[in-house]
N, C-alpha and C positions, 0 to 999 in steps of 0.2 A: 262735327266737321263744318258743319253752316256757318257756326260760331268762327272760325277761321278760315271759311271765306271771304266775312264781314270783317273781319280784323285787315286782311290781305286785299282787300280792295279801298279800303278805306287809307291806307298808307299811301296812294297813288290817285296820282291824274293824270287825265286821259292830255295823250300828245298827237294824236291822230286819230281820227274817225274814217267811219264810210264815205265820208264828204270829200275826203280826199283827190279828187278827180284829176292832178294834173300833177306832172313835176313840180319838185321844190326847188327854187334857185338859190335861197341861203346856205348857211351853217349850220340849222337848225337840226341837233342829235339827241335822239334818245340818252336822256341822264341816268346813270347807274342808281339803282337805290340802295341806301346804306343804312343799316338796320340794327337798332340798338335792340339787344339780347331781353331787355329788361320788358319788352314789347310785348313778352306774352308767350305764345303758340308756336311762333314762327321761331323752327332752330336752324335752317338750313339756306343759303343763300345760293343760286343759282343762274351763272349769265352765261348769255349769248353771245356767243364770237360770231365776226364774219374775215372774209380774206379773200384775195384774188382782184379780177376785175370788175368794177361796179357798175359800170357806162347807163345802165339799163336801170339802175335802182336795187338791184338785188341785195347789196350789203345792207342793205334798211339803215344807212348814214346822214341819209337826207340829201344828198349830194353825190353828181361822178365822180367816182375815185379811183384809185388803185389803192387795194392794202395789201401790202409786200407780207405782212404777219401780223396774226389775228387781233383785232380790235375792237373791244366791247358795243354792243349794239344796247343791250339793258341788261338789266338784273331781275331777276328772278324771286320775290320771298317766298319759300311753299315750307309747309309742315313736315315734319320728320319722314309721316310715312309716305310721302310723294313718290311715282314710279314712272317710267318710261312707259309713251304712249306703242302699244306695236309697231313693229317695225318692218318691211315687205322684204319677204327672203329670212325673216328670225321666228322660230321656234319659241311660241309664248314660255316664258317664264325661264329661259336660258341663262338671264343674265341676272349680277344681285340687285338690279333695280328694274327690273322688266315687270310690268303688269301683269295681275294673273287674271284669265276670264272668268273666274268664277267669285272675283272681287270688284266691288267697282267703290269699293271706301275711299282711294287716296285717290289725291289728286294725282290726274298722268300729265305728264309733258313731253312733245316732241316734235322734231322738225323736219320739215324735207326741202329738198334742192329741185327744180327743174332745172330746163337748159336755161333763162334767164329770170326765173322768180324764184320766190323763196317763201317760207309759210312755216309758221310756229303754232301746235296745239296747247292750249294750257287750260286747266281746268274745262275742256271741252267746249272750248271759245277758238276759232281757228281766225290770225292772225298771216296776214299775207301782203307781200309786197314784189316791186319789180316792174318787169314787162308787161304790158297789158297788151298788146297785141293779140287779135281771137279773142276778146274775152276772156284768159287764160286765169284773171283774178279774181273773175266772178261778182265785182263791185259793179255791175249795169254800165261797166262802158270799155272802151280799150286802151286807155290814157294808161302811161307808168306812172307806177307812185312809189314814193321814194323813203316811206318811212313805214314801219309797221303798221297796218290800219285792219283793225278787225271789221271779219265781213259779216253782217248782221244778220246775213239771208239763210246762217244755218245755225244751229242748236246740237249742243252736246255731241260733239266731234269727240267719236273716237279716233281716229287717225288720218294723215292726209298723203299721198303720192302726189309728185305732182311732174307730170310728164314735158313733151316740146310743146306744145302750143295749149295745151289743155291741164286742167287739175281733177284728180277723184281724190273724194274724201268718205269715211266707212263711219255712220253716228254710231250711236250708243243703241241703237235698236237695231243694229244691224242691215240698217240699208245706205245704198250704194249712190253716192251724188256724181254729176261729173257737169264740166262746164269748160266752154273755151272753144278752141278750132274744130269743127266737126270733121273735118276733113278724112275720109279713109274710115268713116263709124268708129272712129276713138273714143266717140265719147256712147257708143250704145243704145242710139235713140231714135233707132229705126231711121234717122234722118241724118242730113251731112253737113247743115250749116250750122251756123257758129249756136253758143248760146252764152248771154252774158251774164244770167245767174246760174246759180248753181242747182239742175233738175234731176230729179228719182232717175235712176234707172232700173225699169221697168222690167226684170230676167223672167226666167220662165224656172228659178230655184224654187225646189221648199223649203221652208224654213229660212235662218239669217243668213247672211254669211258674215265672217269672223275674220279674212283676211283680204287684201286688196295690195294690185304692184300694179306700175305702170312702167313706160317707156318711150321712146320718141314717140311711137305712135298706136302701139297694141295695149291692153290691160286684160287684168286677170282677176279675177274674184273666188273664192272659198268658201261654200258653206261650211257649216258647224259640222255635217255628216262626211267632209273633208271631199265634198266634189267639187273639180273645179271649172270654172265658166270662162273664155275667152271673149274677146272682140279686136274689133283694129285692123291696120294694116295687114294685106297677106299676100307678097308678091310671088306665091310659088316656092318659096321657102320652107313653109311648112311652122312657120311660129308660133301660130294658134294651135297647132295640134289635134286640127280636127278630119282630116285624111280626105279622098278625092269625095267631091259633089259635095261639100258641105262648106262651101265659100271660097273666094269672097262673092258678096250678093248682087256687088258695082265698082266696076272702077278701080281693083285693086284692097277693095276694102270691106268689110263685114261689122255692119252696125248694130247688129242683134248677138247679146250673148248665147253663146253656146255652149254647150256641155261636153269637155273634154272627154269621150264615153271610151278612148282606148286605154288610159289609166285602169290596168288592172286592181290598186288598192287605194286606200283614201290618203289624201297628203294633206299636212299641215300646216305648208307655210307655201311662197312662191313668188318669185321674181321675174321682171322682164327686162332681158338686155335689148342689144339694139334689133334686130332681128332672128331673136331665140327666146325659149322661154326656158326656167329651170323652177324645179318643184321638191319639196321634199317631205318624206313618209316624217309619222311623229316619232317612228324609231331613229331617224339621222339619216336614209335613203334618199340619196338626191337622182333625178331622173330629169332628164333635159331632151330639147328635141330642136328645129330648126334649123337655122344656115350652120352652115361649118365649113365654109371656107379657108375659116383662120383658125379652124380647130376650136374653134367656141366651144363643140360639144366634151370634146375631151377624152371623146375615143381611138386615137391613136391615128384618125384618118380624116379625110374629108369629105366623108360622106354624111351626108344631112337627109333631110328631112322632117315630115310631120309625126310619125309616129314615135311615143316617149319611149323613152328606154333609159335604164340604169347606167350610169356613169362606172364600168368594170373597177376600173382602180378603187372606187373608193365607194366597193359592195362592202366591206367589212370596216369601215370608216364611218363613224356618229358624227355625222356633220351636223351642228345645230345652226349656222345661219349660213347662209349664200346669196350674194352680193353682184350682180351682173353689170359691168359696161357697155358701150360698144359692141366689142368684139372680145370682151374676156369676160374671165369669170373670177371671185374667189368664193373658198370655201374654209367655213372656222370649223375643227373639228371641237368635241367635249373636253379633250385636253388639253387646248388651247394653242393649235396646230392652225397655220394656215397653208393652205392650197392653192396653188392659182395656175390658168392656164388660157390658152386663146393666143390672141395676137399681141406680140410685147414688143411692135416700133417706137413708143412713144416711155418703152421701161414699165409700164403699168404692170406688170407680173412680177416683177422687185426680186431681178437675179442676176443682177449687175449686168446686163445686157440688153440688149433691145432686139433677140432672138424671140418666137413665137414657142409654144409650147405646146406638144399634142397631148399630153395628157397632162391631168394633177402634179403639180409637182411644189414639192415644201420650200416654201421663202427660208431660206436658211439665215438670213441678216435678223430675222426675229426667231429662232429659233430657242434662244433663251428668256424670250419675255412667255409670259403667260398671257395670249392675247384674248379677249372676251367681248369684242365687238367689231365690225368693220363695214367696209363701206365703196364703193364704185363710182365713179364720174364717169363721162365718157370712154378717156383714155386716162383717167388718174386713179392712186386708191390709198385706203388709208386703212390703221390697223389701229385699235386699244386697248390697250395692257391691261392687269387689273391694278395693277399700282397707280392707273388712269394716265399713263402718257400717252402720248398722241404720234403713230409716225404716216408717213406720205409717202407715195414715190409714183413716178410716170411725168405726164405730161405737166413743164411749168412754164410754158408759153406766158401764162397769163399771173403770173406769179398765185397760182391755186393751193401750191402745196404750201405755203406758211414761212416759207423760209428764207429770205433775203439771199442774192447773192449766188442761187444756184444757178447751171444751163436749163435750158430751156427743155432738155429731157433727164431727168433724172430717176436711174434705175436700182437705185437703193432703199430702202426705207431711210428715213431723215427724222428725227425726231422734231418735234414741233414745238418752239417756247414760246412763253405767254408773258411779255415784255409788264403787261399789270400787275405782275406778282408783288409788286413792290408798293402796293398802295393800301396797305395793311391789312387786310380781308385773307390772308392768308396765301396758298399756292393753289394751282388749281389743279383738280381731278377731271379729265374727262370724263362727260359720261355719255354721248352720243355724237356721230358726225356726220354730214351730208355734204355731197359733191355734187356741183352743178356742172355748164357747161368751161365757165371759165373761172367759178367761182367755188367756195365752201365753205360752210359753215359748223358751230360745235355748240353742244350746252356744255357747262364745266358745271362741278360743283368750288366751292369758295370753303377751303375749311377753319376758315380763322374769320372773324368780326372786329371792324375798327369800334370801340364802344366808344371812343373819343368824337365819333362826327353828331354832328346836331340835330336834332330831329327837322332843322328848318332843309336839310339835305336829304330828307328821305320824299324825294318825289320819283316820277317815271311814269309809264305807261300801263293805264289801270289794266294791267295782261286778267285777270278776274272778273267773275261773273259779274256785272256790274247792277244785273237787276235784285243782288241779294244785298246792297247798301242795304 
């Protein structure tokens, strides 16, 4: 595998660094790399779309934009056995390219959304751009930057979340980073001001933990023995889950992780919407707790609170990922069923209406696809097939969902085209998606190779370990 990380970094040059420190005023864009077959190792070609509004940096285009539908950022070369980095709210190993924790051979890749930045993991090199505001990029200062720029201050990133003003990221040894706005203990550090790199958080777990989600302003961590730890915002709501006299510490907010101790069994994966949280057993039990005002919870009423409890409808439903907004939720079951429920003003529940939903209820517009991944923005959401297409529906203020030409609320799934298909690399497969606040993002895979372009065209952004030249 060393051997084809040296091949795979050696095909590229770096187009942004940590030096980074300000806006770009050019045109200056990540170039796609294009990969003659005859190269060796490398069979698989994989890019990065961005879309929506950019104003902030977040499309990694080098420039404000808008893109009305998705527009390559880079490409990707990785080896055959490459897998997706964990995902907050999926059940490891759910999907045919999900990583498994008991492997760490192939390269993982994946990405996530905040409300104004954006961040790509590849070969356990985490890759980050956007708003810098809070220190939310972890580059030592609060400038936006406008083009991918890996941040040097961490090592062997296994996964990144990355919330409103703050980012956590989970290494490969199973500890917890987080950096950016302290505000509210989002970030865990017994303290409330900012931080501009990226510091341990410090829990009071045994052992690793194996899974991490964030949100506007709470986070959640999992060890391996599937207990799970809170921190963050907590107005009364009940989002942390940690029941009376047990925070917040100051202010509205709890900067020390807790241990969720009314969880009667141990859960395996977990999410945090805008003020709730949802968790789910390794059998498929999903169990949620917090506001439900707009039916977040999904129990038929609007009663909330801290204590977690089973989602009734769907006690006998294998949910293997859940994907929280705002104020909604979705859920993918094993047979490739989705669920969605909460507040649907904005169409994000994708049922031809922009009605709220108290409990679970089946997006019937994809009821014939087989969907095997998805995904939540605020008030947006997105669903993928295993045939790897891509749909959207909810909020398109900002042109989010990928699609030229819609209103501004759209309550249908919308399937999502990829205008580059035409540039001989074949059609693309999605294989994962993230929603920001006005923006989103996708990896594809590419399943055809132009063998015609010149090796003098295989440049881009050395995304690879660069200390293994």
């Amino acid at each position: 595998m060393s051997l084809v990380r040296q091949r795979l970094a050696s095909l590229a040059r770096p187009l942004s660094s940590s030096s980074s420190s300000s806006s770009f005023s050019s045109t200056t864009r990540l170039p796609l790399r294009h990969l003659d077959p005859a190269a060796g190792d490398v069979a698989a070609t994989v890019q990065l779309y961005s879309w929506g509004r950019g104003a902030s940096g977040q499309l990694g285009g080098g420039i404000e934009e808008v893109r009305m539908y998705p527009a390559p950022v880079a490409g990707l070369p990785l080896p055959p056995s490459f897998s997706l980095s964990p995902v907050p709210g999926r059940l490891h190993g759910s999907g045919r390219t999900d990583s498994s924790p008991a492997s760490d051979a192939a390269i993982e890749v994946g990405i996530s959304c905040g409300l104004f930045h954006s961040s790509a993991v590849v070969d356990g090199k985490l890759w980050i751009w956007g708003k810098g505001d809070g220190g939310r990029l972890g580059l030592g200062h609060e400038n936006p930057v406008f083009l991918p720029t890996l941040n040097p201050n961490l090592d062997v990133v296994r996964c990144i979340a990355l919330g409103g003003l703050h980012s956590v990221a989970l290494d490969s040894l199973g500890r917890v980073f987080t950096w950016g706005y302290g505000g509210f203990g989002a970030l865990g550090h017994s303290v409330y001001h900012r931080e501009l790199l990226p510091r341990l958080v410090e829990g009071s777990w045994n052992g690793r933990i194996c899974h991490i989600a964030t949100s506007g302003t709470h986070t959640a961590a999992l060890t391996e023995a599937g207990e799970l730890y809170t921190w963050g915002r907590e107005e009364g709501d009940g989002r942390l889950g940690l029941g009376p006299g047990r925070g917040p510490d100051q202010a509205g907010g709890l900067s020390i992780p807790c241990k969720v101790k009314a969880l009667p069994v141990p859960m395996s994966s977990v999410s945090c919407g805008g003020f709730f949280t949802v968790a789910i057993t390794e059998e498929g039990q999903v169990w949620n707790w917090g506001a439900n005002s707009n039916y977040e919870l999904g129990r038929g009423n609007k009663a909330g609170g801290w204590e977690p409890k089973p989602i009734p409808s769907l006690e006998h439903v294998c949910t293997i990922q859940i994907a929280s907004g705002g104020y909604h939720s979705l859920a993918l079951t094993d047979d490739g069923k989705v669920f969605s429920w909460g507040h649907g003003g904005h169409g994000q529940l994708g049922h031809s209406s922009i009605q709220s939903q108290k409990v679970p209820t089946v997006v019937e517009a994809l009821a014939n696809e087989h969907v095997i991944f998805i995904a939540c923005g605020g008030s947006t959401s997105a669903a993928i097939t295993d045939e790897g297409k891509l749909y959207m529906w909810g909020n398109c203020k900002d042109s989010q969902l990928g699609v030229p030409g819609l209103p501004e609320v759209h309550p249908t799934p919308v399937e999502v085209k990829f205008l580059s298909e035409d540039d001989g690399m074949g059609p693309c497969s999605v294989l994962s998606v993230a929603i920001g606040a006005s923006h989103a993002m996708c990896l594809a895979s590419r399943t055809g190779l132009d063998t015609s372009v010149s090796k003098d065209n295989q440049t881009g952004t050395d995304w690879q370990n660069r200390k293994d030249n």
